[in-house]
ZAMARGU-4260 file (C-alpha; in steps of 0.2 Angstrom, whole numbers, plus 5000, padded with zeros to 4 digits):
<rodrens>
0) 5515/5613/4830 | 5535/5607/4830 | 5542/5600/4813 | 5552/5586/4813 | 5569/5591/4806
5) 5578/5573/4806 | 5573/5555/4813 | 5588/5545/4814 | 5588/5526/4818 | 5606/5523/4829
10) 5599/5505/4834 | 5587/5490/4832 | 5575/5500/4844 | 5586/5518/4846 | 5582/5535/4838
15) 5586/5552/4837 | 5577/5566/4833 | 5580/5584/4828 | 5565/5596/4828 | 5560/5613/4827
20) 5555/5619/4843 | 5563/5638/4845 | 5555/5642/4861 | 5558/5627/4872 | 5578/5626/4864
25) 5579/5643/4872 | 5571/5639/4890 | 5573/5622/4894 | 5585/5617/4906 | 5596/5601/4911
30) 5585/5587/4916 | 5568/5593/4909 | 5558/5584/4896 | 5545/5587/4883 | 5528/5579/4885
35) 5522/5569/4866 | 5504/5568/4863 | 5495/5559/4849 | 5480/5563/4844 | 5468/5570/4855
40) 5463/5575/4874 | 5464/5555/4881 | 5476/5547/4872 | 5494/5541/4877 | 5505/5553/4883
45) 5524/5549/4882 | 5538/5560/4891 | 5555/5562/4881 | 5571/5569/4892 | 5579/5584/4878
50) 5596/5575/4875 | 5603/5594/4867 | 5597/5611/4860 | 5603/5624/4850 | 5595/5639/4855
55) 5600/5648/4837 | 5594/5636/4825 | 5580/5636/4837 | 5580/5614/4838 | 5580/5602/4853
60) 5585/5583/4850 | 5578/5568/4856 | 5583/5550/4860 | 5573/5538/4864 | 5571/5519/4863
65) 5554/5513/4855 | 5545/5502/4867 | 5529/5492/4864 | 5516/5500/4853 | 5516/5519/4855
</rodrens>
């Protein structure tokens, strides 16, 4: 389990968020996205592109524009 580090709201609808993710801030590369689940096997799940990492701290950020009820 990540831990959310920082939620900021930029916007009306338009977030960012900093979380704790050590391994994917060291593999992930430009144009790949993290997969949000809520809950269990076959509920919703949401894609998220990684807007930055930080491979030392170990955090990816996130943001992302809140759209209908998810």
């Amino acid at each position: 389990m990540n831990t959310i580090l920082s939620k900021q709201r930029l916007s009306q609808e338009v977030f960012r968020m900093v979380i704790q993710a050590p391994e994917i801030a060291e593999a992930r590369k430009p144009g790949q996205f993290i997969i949000l689940q809520l809950g269990g096997d076959f509920n919703e799940r949401i894609r998220l592109t990684i807007a930055d990492a930080g491979p030392v701290e170990g955090t990816i950020t996130l943001i992302f524009q809140a759209e209908g009820e998810t």
